[in-house]
VOPA-674908 format. One line per 3 residues: number of its first residue (from 0); their letters; for each residue x, y, z of C-alpha. Coordinates in pm, 1 decimal, always signed. Example, Ala and Ser with C-alpha at 12.3 -4.5 7.8 and 13.67 -1.06 7.14 Angstrom:
# residues 2
0) as) +1230.0,-450.0,+780.0; +1367.0,-106.0,+714.0
END
This chain:
# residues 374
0) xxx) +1942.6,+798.4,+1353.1; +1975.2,+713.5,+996.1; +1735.3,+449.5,+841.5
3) xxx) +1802.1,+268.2,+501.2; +1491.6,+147.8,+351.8; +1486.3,-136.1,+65.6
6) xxx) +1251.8,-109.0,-216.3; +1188.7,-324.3,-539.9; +1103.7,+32.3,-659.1
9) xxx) +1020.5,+381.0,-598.4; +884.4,+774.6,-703.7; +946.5,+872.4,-954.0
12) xxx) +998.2,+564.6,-1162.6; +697.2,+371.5,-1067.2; +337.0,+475.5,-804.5
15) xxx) +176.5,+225.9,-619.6; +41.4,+167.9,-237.8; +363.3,+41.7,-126.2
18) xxx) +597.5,+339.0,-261.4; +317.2,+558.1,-45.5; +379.8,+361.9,+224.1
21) xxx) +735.8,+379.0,+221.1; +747.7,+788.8,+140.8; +459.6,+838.6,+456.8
24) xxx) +674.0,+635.5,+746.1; +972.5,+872.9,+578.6; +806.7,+1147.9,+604.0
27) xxx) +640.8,+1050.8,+984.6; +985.7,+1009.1,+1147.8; +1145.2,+1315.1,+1052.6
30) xxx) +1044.8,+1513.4,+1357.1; +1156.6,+1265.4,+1554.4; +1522.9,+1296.3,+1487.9
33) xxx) +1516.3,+1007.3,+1168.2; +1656.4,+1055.0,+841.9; +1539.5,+840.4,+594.2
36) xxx) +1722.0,+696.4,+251.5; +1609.9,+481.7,-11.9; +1775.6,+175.4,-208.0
39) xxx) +1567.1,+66.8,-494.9; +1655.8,-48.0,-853.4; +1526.2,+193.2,-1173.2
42) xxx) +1471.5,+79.9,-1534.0; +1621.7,+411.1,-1654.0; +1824.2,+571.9,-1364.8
45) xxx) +1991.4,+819.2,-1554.9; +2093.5,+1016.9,-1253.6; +2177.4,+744.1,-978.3
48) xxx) +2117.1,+1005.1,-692.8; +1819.8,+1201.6,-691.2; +1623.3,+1353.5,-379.2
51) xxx) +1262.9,+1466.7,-343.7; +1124.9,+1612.5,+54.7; +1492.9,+1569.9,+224.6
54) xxx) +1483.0,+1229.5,+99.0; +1792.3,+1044.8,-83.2; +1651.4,+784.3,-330.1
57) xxx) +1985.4,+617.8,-429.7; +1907.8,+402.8,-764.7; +2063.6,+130.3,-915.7
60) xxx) +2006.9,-24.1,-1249.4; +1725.9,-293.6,-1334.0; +1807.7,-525.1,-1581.3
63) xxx) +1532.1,-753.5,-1586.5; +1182.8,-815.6,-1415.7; +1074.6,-1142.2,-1445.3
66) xxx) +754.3,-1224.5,-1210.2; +764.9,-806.0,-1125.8; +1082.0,-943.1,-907.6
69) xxx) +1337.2,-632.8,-1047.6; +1686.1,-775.5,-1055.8; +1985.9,-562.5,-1081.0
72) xxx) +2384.2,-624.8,-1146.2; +2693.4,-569.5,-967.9; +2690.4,-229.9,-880.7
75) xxx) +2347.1,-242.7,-736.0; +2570.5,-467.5,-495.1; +2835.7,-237.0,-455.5
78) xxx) +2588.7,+16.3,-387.9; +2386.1,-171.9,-142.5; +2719.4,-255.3,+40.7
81) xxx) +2829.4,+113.5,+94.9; +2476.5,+247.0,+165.9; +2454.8,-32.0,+458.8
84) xxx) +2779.8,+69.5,+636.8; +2649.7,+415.6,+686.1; +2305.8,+336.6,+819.7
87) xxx) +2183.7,+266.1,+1158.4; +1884.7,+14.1,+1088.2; +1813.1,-133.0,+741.3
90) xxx) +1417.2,-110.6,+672.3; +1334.2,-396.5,+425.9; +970.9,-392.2,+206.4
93) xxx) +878.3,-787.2,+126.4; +815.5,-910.1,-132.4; +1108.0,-865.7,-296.5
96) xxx) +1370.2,-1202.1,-368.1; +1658.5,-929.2,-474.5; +1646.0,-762.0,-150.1
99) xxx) +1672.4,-1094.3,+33.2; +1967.5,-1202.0,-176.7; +2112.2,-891.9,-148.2
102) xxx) +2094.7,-863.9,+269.6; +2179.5,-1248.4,+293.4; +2511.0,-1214.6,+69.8
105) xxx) +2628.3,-895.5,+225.2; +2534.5,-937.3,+539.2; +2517.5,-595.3,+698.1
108) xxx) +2620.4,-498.4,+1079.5; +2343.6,-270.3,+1089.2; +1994.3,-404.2,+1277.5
111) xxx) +1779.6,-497.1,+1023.4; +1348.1,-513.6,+1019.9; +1144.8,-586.6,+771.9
114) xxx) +793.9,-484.6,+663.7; +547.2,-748.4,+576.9; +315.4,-619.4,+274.3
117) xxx) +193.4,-862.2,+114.4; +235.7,-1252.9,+91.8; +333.7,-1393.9,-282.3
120) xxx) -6.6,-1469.7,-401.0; +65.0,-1564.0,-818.3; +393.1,-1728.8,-845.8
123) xxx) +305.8,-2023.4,-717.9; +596.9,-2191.8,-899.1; +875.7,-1954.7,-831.9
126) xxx) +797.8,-1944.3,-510.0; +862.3,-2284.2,-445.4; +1221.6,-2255.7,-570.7
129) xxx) +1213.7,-1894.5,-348.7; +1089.5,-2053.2,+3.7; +1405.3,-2169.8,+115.9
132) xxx) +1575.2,-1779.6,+61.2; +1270.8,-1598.2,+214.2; +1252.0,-1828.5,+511.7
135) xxx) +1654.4,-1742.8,+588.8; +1565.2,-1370.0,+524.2; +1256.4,-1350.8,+729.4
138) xxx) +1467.9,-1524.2,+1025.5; +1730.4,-1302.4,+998.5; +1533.6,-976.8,+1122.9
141) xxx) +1502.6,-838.9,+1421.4; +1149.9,-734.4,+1387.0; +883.5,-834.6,+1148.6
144) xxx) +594.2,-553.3,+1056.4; +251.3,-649.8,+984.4; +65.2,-361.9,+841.8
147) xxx) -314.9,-475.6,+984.1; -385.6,-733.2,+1300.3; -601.9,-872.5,+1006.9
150) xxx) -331.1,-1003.1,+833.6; -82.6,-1122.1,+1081.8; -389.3,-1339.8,+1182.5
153) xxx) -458.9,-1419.5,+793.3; -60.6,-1504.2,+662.6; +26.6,-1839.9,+666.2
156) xxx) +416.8,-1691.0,+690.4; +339.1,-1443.4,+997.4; +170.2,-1707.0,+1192.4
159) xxx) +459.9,-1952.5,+1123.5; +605.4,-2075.8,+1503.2; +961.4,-1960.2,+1334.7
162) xxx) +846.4,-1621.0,+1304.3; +582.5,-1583.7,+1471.4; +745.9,-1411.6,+1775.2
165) xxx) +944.8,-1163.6,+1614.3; +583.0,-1001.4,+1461.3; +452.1,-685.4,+1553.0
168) xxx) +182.9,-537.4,+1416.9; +247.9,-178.8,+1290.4; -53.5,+7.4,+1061.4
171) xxx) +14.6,+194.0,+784.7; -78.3,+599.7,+753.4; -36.4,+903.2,+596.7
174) xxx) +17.9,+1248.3,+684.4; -336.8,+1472.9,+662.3; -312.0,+1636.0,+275.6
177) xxx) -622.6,+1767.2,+317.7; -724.0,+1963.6,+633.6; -615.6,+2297.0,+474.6
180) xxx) -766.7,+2281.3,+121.9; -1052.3,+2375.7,-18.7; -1244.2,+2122.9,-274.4
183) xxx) -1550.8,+2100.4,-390.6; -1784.0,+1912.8,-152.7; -2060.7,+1636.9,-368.3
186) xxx) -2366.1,+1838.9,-320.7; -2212.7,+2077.2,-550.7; -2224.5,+1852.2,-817.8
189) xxx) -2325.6,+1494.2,-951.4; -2321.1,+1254.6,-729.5; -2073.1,+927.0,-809.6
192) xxx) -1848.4,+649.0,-652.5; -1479.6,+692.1,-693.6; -1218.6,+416.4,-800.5
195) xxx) -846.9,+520.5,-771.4; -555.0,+331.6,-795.4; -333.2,+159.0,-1046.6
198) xxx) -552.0,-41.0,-1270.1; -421.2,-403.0,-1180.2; -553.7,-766.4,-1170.7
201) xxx) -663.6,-774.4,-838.0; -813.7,-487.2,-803.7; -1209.1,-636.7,-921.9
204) xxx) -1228.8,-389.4,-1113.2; -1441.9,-650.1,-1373.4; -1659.7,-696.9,-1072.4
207) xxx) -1722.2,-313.1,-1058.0; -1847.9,-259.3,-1490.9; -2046.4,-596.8,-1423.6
210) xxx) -2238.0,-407.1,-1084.1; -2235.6,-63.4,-1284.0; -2527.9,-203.9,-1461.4
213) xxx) -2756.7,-193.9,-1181.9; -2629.5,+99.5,-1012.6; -2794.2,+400.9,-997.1
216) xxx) -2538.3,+679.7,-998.9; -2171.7,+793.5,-1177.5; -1919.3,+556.3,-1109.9
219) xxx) -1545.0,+712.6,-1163.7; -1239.5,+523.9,-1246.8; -915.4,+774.7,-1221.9
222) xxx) -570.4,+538.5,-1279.9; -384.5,+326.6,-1554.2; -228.0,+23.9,-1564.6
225) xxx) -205.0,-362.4,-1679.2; -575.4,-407.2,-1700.5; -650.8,-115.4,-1892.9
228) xxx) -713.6,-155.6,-2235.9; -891.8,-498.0,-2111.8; -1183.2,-263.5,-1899.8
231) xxx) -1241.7,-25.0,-2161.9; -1360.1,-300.9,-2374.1; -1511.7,-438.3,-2138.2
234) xxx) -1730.7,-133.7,-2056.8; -1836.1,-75.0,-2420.3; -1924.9,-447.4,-2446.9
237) xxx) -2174.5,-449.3,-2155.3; -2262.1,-110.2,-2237.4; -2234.1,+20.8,-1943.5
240) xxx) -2270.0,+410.2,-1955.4; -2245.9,+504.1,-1565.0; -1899.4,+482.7,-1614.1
243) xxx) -1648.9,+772.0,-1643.0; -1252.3,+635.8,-1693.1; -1043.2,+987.7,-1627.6
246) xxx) -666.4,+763.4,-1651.4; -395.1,+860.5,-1461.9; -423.4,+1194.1,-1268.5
249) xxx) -216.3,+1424.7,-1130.1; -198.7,+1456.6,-733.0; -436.3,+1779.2,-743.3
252) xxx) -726.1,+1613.5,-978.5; -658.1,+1296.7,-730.2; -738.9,+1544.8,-442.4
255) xxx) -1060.1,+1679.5,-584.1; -1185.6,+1385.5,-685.4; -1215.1,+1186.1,-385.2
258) xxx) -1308.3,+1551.0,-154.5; -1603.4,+1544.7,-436.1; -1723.7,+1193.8,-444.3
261) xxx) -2017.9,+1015.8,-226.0; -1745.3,+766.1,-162.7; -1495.4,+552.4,-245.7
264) xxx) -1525.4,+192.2,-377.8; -1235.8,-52.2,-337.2; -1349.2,-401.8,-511.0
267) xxx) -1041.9,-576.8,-490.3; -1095.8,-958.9,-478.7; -756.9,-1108.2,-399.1
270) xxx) -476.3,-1079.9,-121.3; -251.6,-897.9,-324.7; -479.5,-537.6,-218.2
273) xxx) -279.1,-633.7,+150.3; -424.7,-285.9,+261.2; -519.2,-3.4,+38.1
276) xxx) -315.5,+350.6,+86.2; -630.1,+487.0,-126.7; -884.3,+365.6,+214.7
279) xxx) -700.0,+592.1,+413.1; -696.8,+913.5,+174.7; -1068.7,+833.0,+187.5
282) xxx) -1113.9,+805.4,+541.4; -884.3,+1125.0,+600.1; -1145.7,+1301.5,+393.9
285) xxx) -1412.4,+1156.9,+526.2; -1585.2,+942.6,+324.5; -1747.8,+640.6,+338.3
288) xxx) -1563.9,+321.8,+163.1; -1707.6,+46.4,+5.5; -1478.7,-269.1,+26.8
291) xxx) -1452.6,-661.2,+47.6; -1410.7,-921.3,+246.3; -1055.9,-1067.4,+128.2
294) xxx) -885.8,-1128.2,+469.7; -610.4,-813.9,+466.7; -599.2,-466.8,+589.2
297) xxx) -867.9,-331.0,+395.6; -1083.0,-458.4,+631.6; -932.6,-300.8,+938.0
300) xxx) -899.0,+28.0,+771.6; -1292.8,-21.0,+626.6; -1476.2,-130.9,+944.2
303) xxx) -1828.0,-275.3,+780.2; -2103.4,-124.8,+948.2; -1919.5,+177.4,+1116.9
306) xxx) -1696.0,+351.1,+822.4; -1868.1,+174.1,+539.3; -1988.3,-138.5,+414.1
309) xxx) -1786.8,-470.0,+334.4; -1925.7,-734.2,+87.2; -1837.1,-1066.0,-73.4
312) xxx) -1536.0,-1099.1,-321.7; -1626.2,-1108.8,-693.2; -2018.1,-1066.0,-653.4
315) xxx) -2145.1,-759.3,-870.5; -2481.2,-768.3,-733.9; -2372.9,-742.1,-375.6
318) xxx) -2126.9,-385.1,-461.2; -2447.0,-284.7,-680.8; -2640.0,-274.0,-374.4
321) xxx) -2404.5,-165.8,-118.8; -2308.3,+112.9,-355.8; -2695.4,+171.6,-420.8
324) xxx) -2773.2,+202.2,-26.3; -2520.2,+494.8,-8.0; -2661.4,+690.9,-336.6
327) xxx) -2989.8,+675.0,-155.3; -2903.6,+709.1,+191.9; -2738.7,+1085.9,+286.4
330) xxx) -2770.2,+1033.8,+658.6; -2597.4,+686.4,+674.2; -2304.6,+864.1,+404.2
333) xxx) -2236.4,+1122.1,+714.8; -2271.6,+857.0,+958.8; -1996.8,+635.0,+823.7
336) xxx) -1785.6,+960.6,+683.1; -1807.2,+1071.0,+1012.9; -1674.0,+752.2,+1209.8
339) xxx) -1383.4,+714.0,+900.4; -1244.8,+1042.5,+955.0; -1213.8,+976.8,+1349.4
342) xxx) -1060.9,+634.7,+1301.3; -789.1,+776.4,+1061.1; -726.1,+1053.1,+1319.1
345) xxx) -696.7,+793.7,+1625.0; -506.6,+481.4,+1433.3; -418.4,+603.1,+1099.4
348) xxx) -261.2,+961.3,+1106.5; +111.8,+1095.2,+1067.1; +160.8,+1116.2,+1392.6
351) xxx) +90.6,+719.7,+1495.3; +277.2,+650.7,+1223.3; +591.1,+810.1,+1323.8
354) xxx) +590.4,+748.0,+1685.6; +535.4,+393.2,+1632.8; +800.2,+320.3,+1365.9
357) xxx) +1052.4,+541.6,+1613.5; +1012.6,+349.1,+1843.3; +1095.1,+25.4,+1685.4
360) xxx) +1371.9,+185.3,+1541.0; +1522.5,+231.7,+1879.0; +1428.8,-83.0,+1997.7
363) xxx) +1609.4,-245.4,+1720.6; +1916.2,+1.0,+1796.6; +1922.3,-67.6,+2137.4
366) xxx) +1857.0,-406.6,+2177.0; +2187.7,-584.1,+2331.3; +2200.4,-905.8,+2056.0
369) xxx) +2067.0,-888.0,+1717.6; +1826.2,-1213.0,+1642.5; +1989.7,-1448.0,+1486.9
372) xx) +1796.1,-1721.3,+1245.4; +1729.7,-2042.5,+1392.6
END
């Protein structure tokens, strides 16, 4: 079976939750008889092939990016329109506008699903003039994946009664990195919280300098992005000196960082975090998470009270304390690392992730009509 999957972007150009995502159901369905390809668009794609695990990443050019929707030319049409013909199910990853008009224009004969990341929180505008082309997209599928129960029962688009039925409810996961290494554990050295991910609006990361003040421990930020020139000043400004910003890091300083830490702290305010990849690395590890309350997956990965603890959006003196109760608590730390690790092994692991996306493969392959929009 041969599975096409449809990306805004990918590794190597760009990192991000949703190119993990992507690369870990890839990488789940292999031993289940799946090969996987990817159609995304590149900035600079100076080799238009290029492969990485067994996977082909087939990129065409981007020529512009207006609202971080990457639009490319005719021959990412062309392209699009011979990778189709040779693919048993097309695997689409929403939001992206270019992959709807691609799909709706060429119209493949191959069964087509879609996965459901995030709904379009900014453009409030744009997606105005959008609605009518994502509503014909979304009814064209066969199968719609939410990533969390939380958010099918969240989205105003998955609960929709035109859609509604053609949901399924599909977490993310991610193959176990860790079970063979050897880090250092945090007794072996200072004690901190751990931040890690691309350093982005929504992350609250302004919430997390404003609680560093009353925190009593190291507090870690490894990434770069959009925001970060904006939190360095804002760290020197408050004068907050808890705070350690390491940038980006490489996949093995990523690795040793969160085996070291007390835990991890996710303070992202708005729906845009529809998950967070990073949870899981946490959980796989066995760590306790810190999170909030924003209505997505992060709190179905992050169960408060049994993996970690879940707090208000945007209040710095409610992560202060949460983050506080873990410095000073070593028994509760196991408790919740304990009860993470088991809940990525039974819900989040390689192995539920490939069986389950497998089998909706061959559901969509063997299903007798293809749905048809209303």
């Amino acid at each position: 079976m041969k599975v096409l999957h449809v990306s805004r972007t990918y590794f190597p150009d760009s990192e991000g939750g949703i190119q993990e995502a992507i690369h870990q159901i890839c990488d789940a369905v292999r031993p289940h008889g799946v090969t996987s390809t990817i159609f995304c668009l590149s900035p600079q794609p100076e080799a238009t092939l290029i492969s990485s695990e067994d996977i082909e990443i087939w990129r065409s050019r981007s020529f512009a990016a207006p609202a971080s929707c990457d639009l490319g030319g005719p021959d990412a049409w062309r392209l699009f329109s011979r990778l189709v013909k040779t693919h048993d199910v097309i695997h689409y990853h929403f939001p992206w506008p270019f992959a709807d008009l691609l799909h709706l224009t060429v119209r493949p004969q191959a069964r087509a699903i879609l996965t459901y990341h995030s709904d379009i929180v900014r453009q409030v505008i744009l997606t105005k003039l959008y609605t009518p082309m994502m509503w014909a997209m979304l009814q064209s599928m066969d199968k719609i994946v939410s990533t969390s129960p939380v958010y099918t029962q969240t989205s105003p688009i998955l609960t929709d009664d035109r859609v509604k039925d053609r949901v399924c409810t599909i977490p993310l996961g991610m193959k176990d990195l860790y079970q063979a290494e050897n880090y250092d554990t945090p007794s072996s050295r200072e004690p901190y919280f751990l931040f890690l991910g691309v350093l982005r609006y929504y992350k609250g990361l302004e919430s997390l300098i404003k609680a560093s003040q009353k925190v009593r421990g190291k507090i870690i930020i490894a990434g770069s992005g959009p925001e970060e020139a904006k939190l360095h000043n804002m760290t020197r400004l408050l004068g907050s000196t808890n705070i350690e910003f390491r940038g980006r890091v490489s996949d093995e300083e990523k690795r040793r960082l969160l085996a070291g830490c007390l835990g991890l702290v996710l303070p992202s305010h708005q729906r845009s975090e529809a998950f967070g990849m990073v949870l899981i690395e946490a959980a796989m590890l066995g760590k306790p998470m810190i999170s909030c309350e924003i209505g997505t997956g992060t709190s179905f990965v992050n169960i408060d009270g049994e993996t970690g603890i879940v707090v208000e959006p945007n209040n710095p003196a409610a992560l202060a304390t949460a983050m506080n109760r873990l410095f000073e608590d070593g028994v509760l730390v196991r408790q919740y690392g304990s009860a993470a690790r088991e809940r990525y092994r039974k819900i989040f692991s390689a192995d539920a992730l490939g069986r389950a996306h497998t089998a909706l493969y061959r559901e969509s392959i063997h299903s007798v009509t293809p749905v048809q929009g209303n």
